[in-house]
C-alpha positions as CSV (number, residue, x, y, z in Angstrom):
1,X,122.2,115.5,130.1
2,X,125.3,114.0,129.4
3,X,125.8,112.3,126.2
4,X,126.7,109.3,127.9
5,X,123.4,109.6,129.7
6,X,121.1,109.4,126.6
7,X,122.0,106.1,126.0
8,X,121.8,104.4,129.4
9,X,118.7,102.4,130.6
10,X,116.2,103.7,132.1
11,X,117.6,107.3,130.8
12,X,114.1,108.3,129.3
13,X,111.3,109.8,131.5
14,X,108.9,108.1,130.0
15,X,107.7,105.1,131.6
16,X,104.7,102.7,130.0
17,X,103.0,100.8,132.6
18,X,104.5,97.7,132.5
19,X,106.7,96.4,135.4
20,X,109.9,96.9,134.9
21,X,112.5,94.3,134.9
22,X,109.7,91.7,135.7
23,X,110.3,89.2,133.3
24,X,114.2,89.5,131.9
25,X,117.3,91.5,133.5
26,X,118.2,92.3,130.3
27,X,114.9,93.6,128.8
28,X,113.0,96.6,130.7
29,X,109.6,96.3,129.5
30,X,109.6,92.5,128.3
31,X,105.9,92.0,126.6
32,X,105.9,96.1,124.9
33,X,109.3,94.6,123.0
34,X,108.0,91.3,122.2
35,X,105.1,92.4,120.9
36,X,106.8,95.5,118.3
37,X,107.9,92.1,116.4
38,X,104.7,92.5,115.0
39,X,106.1,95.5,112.9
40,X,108.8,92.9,111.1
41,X,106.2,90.5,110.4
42,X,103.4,92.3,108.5
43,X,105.3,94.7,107.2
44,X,107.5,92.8,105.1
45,X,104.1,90.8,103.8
46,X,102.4,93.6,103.1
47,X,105.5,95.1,101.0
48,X,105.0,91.9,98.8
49,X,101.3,91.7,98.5
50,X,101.2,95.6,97.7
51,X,103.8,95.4,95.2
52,X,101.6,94.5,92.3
53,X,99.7,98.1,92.8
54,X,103.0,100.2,93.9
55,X,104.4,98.8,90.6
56,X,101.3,100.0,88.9
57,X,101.0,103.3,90.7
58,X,104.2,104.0,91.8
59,X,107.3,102.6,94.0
60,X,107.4,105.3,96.8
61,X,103.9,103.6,97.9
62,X,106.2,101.3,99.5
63,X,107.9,104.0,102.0
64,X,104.6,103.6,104.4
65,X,105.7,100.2,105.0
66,X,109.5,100.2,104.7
67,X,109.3,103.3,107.6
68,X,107.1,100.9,109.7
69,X,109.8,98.9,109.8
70,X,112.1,101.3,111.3
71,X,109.0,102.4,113.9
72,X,109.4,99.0,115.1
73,X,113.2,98.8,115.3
74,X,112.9,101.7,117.4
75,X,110.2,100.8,119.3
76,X,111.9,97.8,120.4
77,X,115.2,99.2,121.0
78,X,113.0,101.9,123.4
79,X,110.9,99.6,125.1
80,X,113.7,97.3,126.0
81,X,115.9,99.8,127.1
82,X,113.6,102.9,128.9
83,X,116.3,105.2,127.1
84,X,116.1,108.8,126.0
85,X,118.1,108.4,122.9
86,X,115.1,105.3,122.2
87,X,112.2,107.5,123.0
88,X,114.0,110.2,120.5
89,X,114.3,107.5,117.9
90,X,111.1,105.8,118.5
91,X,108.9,109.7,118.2
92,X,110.4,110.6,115.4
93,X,110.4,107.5,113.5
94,X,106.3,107.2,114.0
95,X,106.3,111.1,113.1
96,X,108.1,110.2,110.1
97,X,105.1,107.5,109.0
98,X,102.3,110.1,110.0
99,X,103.9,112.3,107.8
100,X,104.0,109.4,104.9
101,X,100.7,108.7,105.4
102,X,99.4,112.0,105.8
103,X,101.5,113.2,102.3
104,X,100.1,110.0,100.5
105,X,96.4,110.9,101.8
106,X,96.8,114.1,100.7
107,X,97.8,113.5,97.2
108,X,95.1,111.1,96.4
109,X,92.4,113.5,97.5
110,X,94.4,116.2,95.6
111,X,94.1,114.5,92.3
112,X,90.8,113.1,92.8
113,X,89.9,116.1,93.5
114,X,91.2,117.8,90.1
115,X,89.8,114.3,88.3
116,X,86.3,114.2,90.5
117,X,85.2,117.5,91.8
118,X,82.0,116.4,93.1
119,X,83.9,113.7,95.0
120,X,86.0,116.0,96.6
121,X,82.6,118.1,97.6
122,X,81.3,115.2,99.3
123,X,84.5,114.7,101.6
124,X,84.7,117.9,102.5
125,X,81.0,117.9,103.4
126,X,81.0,114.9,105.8
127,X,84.0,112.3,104.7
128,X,81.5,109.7,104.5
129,X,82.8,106.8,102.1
130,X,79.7,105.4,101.4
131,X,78.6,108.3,99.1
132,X,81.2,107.3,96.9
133,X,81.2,103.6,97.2
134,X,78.7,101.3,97.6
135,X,80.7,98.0,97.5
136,X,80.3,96.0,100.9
137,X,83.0,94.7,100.9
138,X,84.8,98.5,100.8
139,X,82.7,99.5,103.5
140,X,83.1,96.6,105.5
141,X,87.2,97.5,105.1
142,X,86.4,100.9,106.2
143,X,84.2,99.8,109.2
144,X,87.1,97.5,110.4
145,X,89.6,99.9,109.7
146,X,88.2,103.0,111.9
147,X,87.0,99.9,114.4
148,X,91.1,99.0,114.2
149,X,92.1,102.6,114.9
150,X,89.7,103.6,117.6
151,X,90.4,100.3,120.0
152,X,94.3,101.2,119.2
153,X,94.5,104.3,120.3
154,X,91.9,103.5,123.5
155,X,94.6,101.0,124.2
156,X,97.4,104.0,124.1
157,X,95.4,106.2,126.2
158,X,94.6,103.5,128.5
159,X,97.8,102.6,129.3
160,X,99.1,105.8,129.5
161,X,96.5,107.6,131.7
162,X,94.6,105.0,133.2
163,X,98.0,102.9,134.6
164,X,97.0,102.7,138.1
165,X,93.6,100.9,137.7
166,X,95.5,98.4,134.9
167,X,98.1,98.1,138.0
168,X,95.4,96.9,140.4
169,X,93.8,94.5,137.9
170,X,97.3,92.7,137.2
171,X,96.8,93.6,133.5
172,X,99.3,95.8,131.6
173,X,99.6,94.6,128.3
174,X,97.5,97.4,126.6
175,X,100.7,99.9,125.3
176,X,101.5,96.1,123.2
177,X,98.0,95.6,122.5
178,X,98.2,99.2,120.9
179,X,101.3,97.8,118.9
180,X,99.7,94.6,117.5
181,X,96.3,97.1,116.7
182,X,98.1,100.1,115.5
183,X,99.9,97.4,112.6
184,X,96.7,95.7,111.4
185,X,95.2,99.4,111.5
186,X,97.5,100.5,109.4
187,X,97.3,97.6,106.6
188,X,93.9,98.2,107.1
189,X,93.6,101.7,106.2
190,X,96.9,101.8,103.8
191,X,94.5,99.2,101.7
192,X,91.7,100.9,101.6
193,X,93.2,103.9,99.9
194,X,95.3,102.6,97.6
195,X,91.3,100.3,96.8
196,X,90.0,104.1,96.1
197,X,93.0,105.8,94.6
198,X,93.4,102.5,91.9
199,X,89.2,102.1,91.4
200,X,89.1,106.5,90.2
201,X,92.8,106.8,89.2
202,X,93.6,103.6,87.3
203,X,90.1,101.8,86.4
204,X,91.4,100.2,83.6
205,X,93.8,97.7,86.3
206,X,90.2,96.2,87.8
207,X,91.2,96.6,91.2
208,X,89.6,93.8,93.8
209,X,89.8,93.6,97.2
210,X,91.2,90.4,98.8
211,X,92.6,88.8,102.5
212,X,95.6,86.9,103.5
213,X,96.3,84.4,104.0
214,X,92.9,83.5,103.0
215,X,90.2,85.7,101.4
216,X,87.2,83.8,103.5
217,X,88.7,84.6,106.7
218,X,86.9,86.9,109.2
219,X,90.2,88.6,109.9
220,X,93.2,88.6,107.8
221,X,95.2,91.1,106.3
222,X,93.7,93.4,103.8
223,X,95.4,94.0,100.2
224,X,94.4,94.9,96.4
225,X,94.9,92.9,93.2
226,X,94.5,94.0,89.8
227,X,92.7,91.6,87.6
228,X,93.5,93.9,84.7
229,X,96.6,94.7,83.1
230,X,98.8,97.5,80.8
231,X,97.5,96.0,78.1
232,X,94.3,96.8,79.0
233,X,94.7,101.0,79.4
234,X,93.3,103.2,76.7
235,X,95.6,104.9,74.6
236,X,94.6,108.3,72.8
C-alpha cells in the first residue's frame, strides 16, 4: 500500500457498522466519533480526583488516564476517517492502556502478595473480592464494575459480529455505546484497585470510597479520598 494510501479515507479494511457518510460529508462514521469525546471528558476529571492518591502512591498512576486520552484522539481520528494509518494508531494506542493496566494490576498483586500471602492464596484460588473485603460499598464497586465491562464488550461483539441484524433494526450505535461503557468501566475498575492497593499498602491514609459529582448518586464516577494524612504514618 502506498504511503499515500494509509492516510486516505476509507483506506482501512475495517468497517464498524455504522452507515457511512450518513450524517456529515466530512465525518465517515458520525455517532462512533462523537461519542469517543467521552475519552476527553472523564479522563481529564478523573486525573484531578485521582491525584490526591497518585500523589500519595505515586505519579505514574496517572499514565492509565493520560494514555486514555490518546485512545480517544485516535479513536476519533479513526472513526472519522475509516483510515489504515487511524486503525494503526487507534490498536496500538488501546494496546498501550491494556498494557498500563495490566503492569499496574500486576504490581499490586505482586506486593500484596510479598506483604499478604494468604491474600494472594485466595486470588489465585478463585479471585473472589469478597474474601478479602467485606465493605458493601467495595463490592457494590466491583459488581458495577464487572457489570460495566461485560455490557461493554457485548456492545463490541455486537456490533462487530452481529451487524446485519443491528442493520435491519435501524440501530447501530452499539461500537459508541462500547466507547461511552468501556470509559466508565475503566474509572470503575482503575478505582477499585487503587481502593485495595491504598486500604493493604497505605492504611495509615484512611482510604474511602466516594462518587462524582455527588456521592448519593446511583451512578457517578467512582474515585478514592484519603481522610488521613503523612502526618499520620508510623515511623520506626
Amino acid at each position: 500500500m502506498a504511503m499515500a494510501g494509509v492516510f486516505s479515507y476509507e483506506s482501512s479494511e475495517v468497517d464498524w457498522c455504522e452507515d457511512n457518510y450518513r450524517h456529515s460529508e466530512n465525518v465517515v462514521e458520525y455517532f462512533n466519533t462523537m461519542s469517543s469525546f467521552i475519552f476527553f471528558v472523564v479522563s481529564p476529571i478523573m486525573l484531578y480526583l485521582f491525584h490526591p492518591y497518585a500523589r500519595e502512591r505515586n505519579l505514574a498512576v496517572h499514565l492509565v488516564w493520560l494514555m486514555m486520552i490518546f485512545v480517544g484522539l485516535f479513536s476519533m481520528y479513526f472513526h472519522m476517517t475509516l483510515s489504515y494509518v487511524g486503525q494503526m494508531l487507534d490498536e496500538i494506542s488501546i494496546l498501550s492502556s491494556f498494557c498500563w493496566m495490566v503492569l499496574l494490576i500486576t504490581v499490586v498483586t505482586t506486593l500484596s502478595s510479598f506483604i499478604k500471602p494468604t491474600a494472594n492464596a485466595y486470588a489465585l484460588n478463585c479471585f473472589a473480592i469478597h474474601i478479602l473485603c467485606t465493605d458493601q460499598r467495595v463490592l457494590r464497586l466491583a459488581r458495577v464494575s464487572i457489570s460495566l465491562w461485560v455490557l461493554a464488550i457485548s456492545c463490541w461483539i455486537s456490533d462487530r459480529f452481529g451487524c446485519s441484524f443491528w442493520q435491519k433494526l435501524n440501530f447501530c450505535y452499539l461500537h459508541g455505546m462500547w466507547h461511552i461503557l468501556i470509559v466508565v468501566a475503566t474509572a470503575y475498575g482503575s478505582t477499585l484497585i487503587a481502593y485495595l492497593d491504598a486500604n493493604y499498602e497505605i492504611p495509615y491514609s484512611l482510604p474511602d470510597l466516594r462518587y462524582w459529582p455527588h456521592d448519593n448518586w446511583a451512578l457517578g464516577l467512582p474515585y478514592i479520598v484519603l481522610k488521613g494524612t503523612t502526618k499520620t504514618r508510623k515511623s520506626c
